[in-house]
C-alpha positions in Angstrom: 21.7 -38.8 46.5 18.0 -39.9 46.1 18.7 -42.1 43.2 21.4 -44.2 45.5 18.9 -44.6 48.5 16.4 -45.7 45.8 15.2 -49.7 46.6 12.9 -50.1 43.9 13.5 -53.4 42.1 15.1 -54.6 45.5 12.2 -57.2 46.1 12.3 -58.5 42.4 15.7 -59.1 42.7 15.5 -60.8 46.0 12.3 -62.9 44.7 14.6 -63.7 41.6 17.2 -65.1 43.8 14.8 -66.8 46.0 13.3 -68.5 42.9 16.4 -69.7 41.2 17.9 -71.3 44.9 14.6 -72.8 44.8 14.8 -74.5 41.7 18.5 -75.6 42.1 17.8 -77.0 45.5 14.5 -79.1 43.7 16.8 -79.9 41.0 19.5 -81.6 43.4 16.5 -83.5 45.1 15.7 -84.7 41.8 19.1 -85.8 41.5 19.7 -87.4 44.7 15.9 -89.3 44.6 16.8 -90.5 41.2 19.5 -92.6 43.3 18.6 -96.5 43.5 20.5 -96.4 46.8 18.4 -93.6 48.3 14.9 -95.2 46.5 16.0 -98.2 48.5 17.5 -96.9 52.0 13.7 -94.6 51.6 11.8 -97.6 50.9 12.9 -99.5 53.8 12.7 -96.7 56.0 8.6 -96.1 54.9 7.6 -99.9 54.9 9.2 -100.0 58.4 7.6 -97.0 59.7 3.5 -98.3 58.2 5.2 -101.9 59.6 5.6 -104.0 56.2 8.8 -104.6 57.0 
């Protein structure tokens, strides 16, 4: 019974995981920034916020 109530290698695995959402969701990011329409809508929404547009 001690080898089912074992956790060793549970962190790893949740790091693992933790990693690999990590670089799907920077991965989509890259995806979505790469957009001319979100460069743009991004753009506008900066220069207006430092008041250059």
């Amino acid at each position: 019974m001690q080898l089912l109530k074992s956790e060793d290698g549970a962190i790893t695995a949740e790091y693992a995981i933790a990693t690999l959402a990590g670089v799907a969701f920077a991965g989509l990011m890259l995806l979505v920034l790469k957009s001319e329409e979100v460069r743009s809508l991004l753009f506008k929404l900066i220069a207006g916020a430092i008041g250059l547009g």
